[in-house]
MARPALUM-309423 format. One record per residue (C-alpha): x, y, z. Coordinates in steps of 0.1 Angstrom, whole numbers, padded with zeros to 4 digits, always signed. Each point is the difference from the previous one (the first is absolute). Example, Ala and Ser with C-alpha at 12.3 -4.5 7.8 and 13.67 -1.06 7.14 Angstrom:
BEGIN
+0123-0045+0078
+0014+0034-0007
This chain:
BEGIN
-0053+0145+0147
+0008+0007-0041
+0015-0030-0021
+0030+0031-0008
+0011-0004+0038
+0003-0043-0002
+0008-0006-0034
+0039-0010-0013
+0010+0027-0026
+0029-0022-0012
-0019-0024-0026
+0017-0026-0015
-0011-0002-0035
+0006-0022-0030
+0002+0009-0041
-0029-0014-0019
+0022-0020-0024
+0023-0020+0030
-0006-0036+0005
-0016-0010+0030
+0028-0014+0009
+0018+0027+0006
-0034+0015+0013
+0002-0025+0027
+0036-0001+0009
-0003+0041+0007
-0031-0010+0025
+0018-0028+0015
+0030+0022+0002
-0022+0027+0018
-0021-0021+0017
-0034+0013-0014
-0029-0014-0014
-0005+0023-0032
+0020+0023-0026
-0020+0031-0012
+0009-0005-0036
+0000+0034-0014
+0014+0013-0041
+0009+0039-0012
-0007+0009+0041
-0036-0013-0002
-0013-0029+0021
-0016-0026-0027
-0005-0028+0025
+0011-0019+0035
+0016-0036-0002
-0008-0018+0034
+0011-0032+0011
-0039-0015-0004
+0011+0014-0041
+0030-0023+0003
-0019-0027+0011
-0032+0001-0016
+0011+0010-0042
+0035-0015+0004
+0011-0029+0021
-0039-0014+0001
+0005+0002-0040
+0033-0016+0000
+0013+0033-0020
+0037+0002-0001
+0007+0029+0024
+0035+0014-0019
-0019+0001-0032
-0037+0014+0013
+0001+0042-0002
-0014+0014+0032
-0026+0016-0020
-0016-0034-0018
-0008-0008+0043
-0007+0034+0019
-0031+0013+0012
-0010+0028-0021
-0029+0014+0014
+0018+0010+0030
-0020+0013+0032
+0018+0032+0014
-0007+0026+0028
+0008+0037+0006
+0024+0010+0023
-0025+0021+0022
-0027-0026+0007
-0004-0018+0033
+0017-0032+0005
-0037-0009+0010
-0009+0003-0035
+0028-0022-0013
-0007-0025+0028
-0033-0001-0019
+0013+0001-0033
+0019-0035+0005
-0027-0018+0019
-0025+0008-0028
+0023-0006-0033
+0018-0027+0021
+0039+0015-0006
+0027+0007+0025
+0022+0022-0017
-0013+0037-0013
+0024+0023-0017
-0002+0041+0007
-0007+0022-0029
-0001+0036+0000
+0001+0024-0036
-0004-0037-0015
+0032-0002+0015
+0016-0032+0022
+0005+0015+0033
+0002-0034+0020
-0018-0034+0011
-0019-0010+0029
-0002-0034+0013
-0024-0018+0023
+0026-0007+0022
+0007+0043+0003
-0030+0002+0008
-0009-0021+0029
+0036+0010+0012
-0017+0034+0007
-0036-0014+0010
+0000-0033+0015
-0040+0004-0003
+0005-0003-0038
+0012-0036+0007
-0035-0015-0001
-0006+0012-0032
+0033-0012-0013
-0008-0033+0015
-0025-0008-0030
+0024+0008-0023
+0022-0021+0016
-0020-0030+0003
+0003-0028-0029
-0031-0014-0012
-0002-0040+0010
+0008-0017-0032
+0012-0037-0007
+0033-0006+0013
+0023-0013-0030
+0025-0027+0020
+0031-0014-0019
């Protein structure tokens, strides 16, 4: 089965210069994980919830005055339309994400989640469940 017959075409996507805030009130609002953050029609990077986490809130950055772009991933992991979901499946497990966006002509044609894809192939969940699993760290108790 091809990523093109799994993946959503309608991205959500954020400008480079919003604040995070209103990053994360768009993927609250839609109830997804990530905002392809694309300028001029070209994607320049992916904010995901780990972003938000990780370069904002871990930071204690103010998220109305942070610009999406001083937290996104920039070196963003894509996939072709035409490849097997097999191959995005391995994708994730190796580089660890759960989101992939669909580019074809350079162009953003959709996303494909983990989640899409064991929807399809329930075989796929073992290999989502290492992505899945948290590594056992010190619990932090109030």
């Amino acid at each position: 089965m091809q990523i093109k017959e799994i993946m959503k075409t309608d991205v959500k996507i954020a400008d480079p210069n919003s604040s995070v805030q209103e990053a994360a009130e768009e993927m609250s609002k839609c109830r997804i994980g990530c905002l392809v953050v694309v300028k001029k029609e070209r994607m320049v990077g992916i904010i995901t919830e780990r972003d938000i986490l990780t370069r904002l809130v871990a930071k204690d950055l103010s998220a109305s005055k942070t610009k999406t772009k001083d937290i996104m991933t920039t070196k963003v992991v894509m996939i072709e339309p035409e490849r097997d979901i097999s191959d995005a499946a391995e994708i994730m497990t190796k580089r660890k994400i759960k989101k992939l966006p669909v580019i074809s002509n350079d162009r953003l044609v959709g996303i494909v989640t983990l989640v899409d894809i064991c929807a399809v192939q329930p075989e796929m969940i073992k290999k989502a469940a290492s992505l899945m699993m948290l590594p056992k760290k010190k619990v932090i108790a109030g």
